[in-house]
N, C-alpha and C positions, 0 to 999 in steps of 0.2 A: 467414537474416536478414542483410541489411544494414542501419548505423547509419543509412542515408537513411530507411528505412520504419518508423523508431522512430514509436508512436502515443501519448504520453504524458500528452498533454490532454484525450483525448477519448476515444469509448466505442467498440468491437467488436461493437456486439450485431447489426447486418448480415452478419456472419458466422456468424450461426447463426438463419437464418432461420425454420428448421423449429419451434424454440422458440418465437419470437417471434410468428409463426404461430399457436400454440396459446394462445399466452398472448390474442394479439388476440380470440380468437374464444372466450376464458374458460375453457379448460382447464387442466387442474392444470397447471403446472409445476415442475422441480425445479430450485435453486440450480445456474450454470454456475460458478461460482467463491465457495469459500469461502475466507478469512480467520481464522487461525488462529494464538491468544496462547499457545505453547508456556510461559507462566512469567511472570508478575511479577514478578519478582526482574530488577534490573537494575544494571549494575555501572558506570552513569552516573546522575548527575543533572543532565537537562541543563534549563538553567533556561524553555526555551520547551515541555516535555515536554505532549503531551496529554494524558496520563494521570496528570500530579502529580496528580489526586485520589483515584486508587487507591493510594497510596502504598506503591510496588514491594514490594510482603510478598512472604515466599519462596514463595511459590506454585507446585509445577508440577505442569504439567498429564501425565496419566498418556498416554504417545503407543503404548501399544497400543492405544487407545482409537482414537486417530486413524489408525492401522491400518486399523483393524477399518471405521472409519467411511469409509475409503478405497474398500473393499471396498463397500460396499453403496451409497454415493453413485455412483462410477460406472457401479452398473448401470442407474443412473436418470438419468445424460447428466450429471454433473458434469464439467467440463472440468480443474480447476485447484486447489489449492490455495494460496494465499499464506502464510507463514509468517513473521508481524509483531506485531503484538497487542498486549499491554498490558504490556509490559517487553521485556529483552532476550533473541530466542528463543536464539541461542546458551549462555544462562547455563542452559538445560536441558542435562544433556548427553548426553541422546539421540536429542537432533534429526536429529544425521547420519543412523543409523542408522535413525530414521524417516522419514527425505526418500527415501533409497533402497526402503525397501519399501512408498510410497506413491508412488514413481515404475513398480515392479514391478507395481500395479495397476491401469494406464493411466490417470492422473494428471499432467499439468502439473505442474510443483513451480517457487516461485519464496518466494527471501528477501530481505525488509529488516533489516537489522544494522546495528552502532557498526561494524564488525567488529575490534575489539578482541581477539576470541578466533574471529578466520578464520585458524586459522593453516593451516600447509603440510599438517597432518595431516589437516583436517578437510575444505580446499579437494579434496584429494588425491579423498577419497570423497563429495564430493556436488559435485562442479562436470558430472564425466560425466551427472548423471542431471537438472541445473537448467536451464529456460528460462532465467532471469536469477534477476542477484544484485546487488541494488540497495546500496549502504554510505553510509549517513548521514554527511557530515564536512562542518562547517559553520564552518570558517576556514580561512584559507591562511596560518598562524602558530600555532606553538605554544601562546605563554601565551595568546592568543587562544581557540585551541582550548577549553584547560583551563578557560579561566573560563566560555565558554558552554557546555561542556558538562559541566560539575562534574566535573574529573577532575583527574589527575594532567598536565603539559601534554608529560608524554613518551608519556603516549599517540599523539600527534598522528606521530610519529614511529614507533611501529609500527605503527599503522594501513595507512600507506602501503607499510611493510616487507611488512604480508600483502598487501593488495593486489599489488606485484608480486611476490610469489609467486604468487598465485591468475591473474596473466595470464601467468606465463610458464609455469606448468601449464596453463592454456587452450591457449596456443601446442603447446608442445611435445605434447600429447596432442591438437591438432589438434579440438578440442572446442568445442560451440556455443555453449555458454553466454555469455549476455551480461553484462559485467561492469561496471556503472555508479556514478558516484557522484552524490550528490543532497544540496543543500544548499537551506537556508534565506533567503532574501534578508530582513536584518536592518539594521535604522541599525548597529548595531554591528560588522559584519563584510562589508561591500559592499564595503570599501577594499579587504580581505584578499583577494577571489576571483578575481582576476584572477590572483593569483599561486598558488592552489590550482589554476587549471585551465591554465596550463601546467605545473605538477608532474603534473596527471593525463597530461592529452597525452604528457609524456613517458615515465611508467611503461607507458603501451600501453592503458587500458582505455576502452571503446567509446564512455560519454558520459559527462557533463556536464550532469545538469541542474540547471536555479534555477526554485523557486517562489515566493508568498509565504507568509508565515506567515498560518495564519488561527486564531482565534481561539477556543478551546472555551468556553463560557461559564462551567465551572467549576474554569477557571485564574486565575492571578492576572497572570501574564506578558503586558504588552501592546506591541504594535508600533507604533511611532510613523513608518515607512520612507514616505514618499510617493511610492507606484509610480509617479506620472503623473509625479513634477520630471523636470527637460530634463535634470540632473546625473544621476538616478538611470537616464535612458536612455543616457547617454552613456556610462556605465558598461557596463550592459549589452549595447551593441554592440559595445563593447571586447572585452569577453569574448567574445562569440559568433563576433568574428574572429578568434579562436583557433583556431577548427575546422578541419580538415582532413579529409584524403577518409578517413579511418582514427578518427577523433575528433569526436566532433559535440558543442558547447555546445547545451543545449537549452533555450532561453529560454522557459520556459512561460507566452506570452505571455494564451493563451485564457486561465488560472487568475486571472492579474492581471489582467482585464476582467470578471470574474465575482464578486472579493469581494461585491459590495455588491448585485447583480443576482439575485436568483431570478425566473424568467419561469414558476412552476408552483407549485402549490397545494397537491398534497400529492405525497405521498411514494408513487411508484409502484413504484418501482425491487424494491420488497422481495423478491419469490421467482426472482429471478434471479441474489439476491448475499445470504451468510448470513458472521458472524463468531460465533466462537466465542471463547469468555476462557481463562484458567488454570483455569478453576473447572471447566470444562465448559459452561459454559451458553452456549446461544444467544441468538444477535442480530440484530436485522434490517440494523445497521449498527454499526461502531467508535465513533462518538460517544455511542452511548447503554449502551456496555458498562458495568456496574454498576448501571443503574437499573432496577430488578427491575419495573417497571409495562413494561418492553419483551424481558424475558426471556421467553422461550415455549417452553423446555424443557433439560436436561441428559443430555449423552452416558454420566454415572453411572448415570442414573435409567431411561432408556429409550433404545434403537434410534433410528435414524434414522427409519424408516419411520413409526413409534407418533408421532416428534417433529414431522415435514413430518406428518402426517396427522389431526396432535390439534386439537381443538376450540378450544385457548387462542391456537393458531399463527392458525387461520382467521380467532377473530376480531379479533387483532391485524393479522394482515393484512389485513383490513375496513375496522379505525376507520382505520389509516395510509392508505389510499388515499380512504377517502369523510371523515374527520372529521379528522384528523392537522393542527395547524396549523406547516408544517416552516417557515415563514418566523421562527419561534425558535430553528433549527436551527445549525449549528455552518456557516459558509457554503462554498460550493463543496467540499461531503463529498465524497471517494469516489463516492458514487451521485448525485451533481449531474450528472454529463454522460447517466448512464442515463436518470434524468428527467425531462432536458430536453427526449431523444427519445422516451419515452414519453409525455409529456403533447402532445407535437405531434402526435403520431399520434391520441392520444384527443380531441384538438379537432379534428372531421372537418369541413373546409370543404362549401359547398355544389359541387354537381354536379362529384362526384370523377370522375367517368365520362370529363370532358374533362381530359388528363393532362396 
């Protein structure tokens, strides 16, 4: 992996044709990447949070479970697990030790964190076995820091201490892992990033990206940042000319052209991409984790196999694709880039023969 062929905006699913394939022609297929909430419990409150409405309970999720589920997902073409969900997964603390025997399974493993608690010890044993490892840090100032992300504002300060630890362990163990950080683009913290991404540049980690905030409808936090002003691009270019052949800013320009844009009607995305919560239960996507009208089953209660193959999954997978109205949905999700290219493929032009 080089940081030029970072794909951040958009979707992979050309890469697995074979799937895509099956699924065109309505055969079962199974989840190529799931998404997984190791813990409600989180040891920030940050005030733009998606999930302030499950309010962080100390919930964790039992991770021989997700062992186990490692085990039987990839015998049915799972590619990946993400480890992000509905609090902070490091506040479980046997995440490490389950990243590694879910990478032992032929598993992808990749995490989003505060990383507040990525220390040397825990970098040490899950950097070897991660695609990437994404860190949430969303000011270039302390008291900054602390007030948007409800903390102490010397967190802001060891944050960056793990991080270069976690690249100079990358370095010195010669190791793939990609080491990125990922911020929020806010009225409140625009001024400050310019001066976060030459702190990154400097500690040595791979990117930089800025998105914008989008909005879950059962938050209270709203964003007032006007992507399009001529000041808020000028900004933007600022920062991007930070980059270097070792460091890339990644201005996620596509996300910012998409708030307000769905070009599709329902939600197709669903048996390509599954999220699971603290609780165990499944989802068809992050935004609707707690709302039990879109839960279709638990890793407590049954297997995988009973859960992808039960009647309540099918016929939630049914209304979402033929009745689902997602234009109420939480905008540019996660599966907004999937469905974009799935709905273009299901609206088949006349005489596809001439190519």
């Amino acid at each position: 992996m080089t940081i030029n062929n970072l794909q951040l905006d958009d979707h992979k699913l050309l890469y697995h044709l074979n799937v895509l394939h099956d699924w065109h022609q309505g055969k079962e297929i199974y989840p190529l990447t799931i998404s997984i909430g190791p813990t409600r419990a989180c040891n920030y409150r940050c005030v733009f949070c998606a999930y302030d409405y499950l309010e962080h309970k100390p919930i964790y999720l039992d991770l021989d479970r997700i062992v186990k589920l490692s085990k039987d997902t990839a015998k049915r073409g799972t590619k990946s697990f993400f480890f992000s969900g509905d609090g902070e997964p490091l506040m479980n603390k046997e995440l490490p030790d389950c990243i590694v025997q879910v990478y032992k399974n032929n598993i992808d493993t990749a995490l989003n964190t505060n990383g507040v608690l990525l220390n040397k010890e825990v970098s040490e044993k899950i950097l070897p076995v991660m695609s990437w490892i994404r860190v949430s840090v969303n000011a270039g100032e302390s008291e900054l820091y602390g007030k948007l992300h409800g903390t102490n504002s010397s967190m802001y300060h060891k944050v960056l201490n793990n991080l270069n630890d976690a690249v100079d362990i990358k370095k010195n163990k010669e190791l793939k892992c990609t080491i990125g950080v990922q911020s929020l683009l806010l009225e409140e913290n625009i001024g400050s990033l310019i001066n976060l991404a030459k702190e990154l540049k400097r500690l040595g980690v791979d990117y930089f990206a800025l998105k914008p905030f989008l909005q879950h409808p059962s938050i209270n936090y709203t964003e007032k940042l006007d992507y399009n002003s001529e000041s808020v691009n000028f900004m933007l270019r600022e920062i991007e000319n930070i980059s270097s052949e070792k460091f890339r800013v990644v201005i996620r320009r596509e996300s910012l052209k998409k708030i307000a844009l769905r070009n599709y009607e329902r939600c197709l995305s669903f048996p390509f991409i599954a999220d699971i919560d603290s609780k165990g239960d499944f989802y068809p996507c992050g935004p609707h984790i707690g709302n039990p009208m879109f839960c279709y089953g638990n890793i407590y209660d049954n297997d995988f196999d009973e859960i992808w193959q039960s009647e309540k999954r099918k016929r939630l997978e049914y209304y979402m694709q033929t009745s689902f109205d997602c234009s109420k949905c939480m905008p540019n999700c996660r599966n907004d880039a999937v469905n974009r290219f799935l709905w273009h493929i299901k609206q088949e032009p006349a005489h596809v023969n001439f190519i």
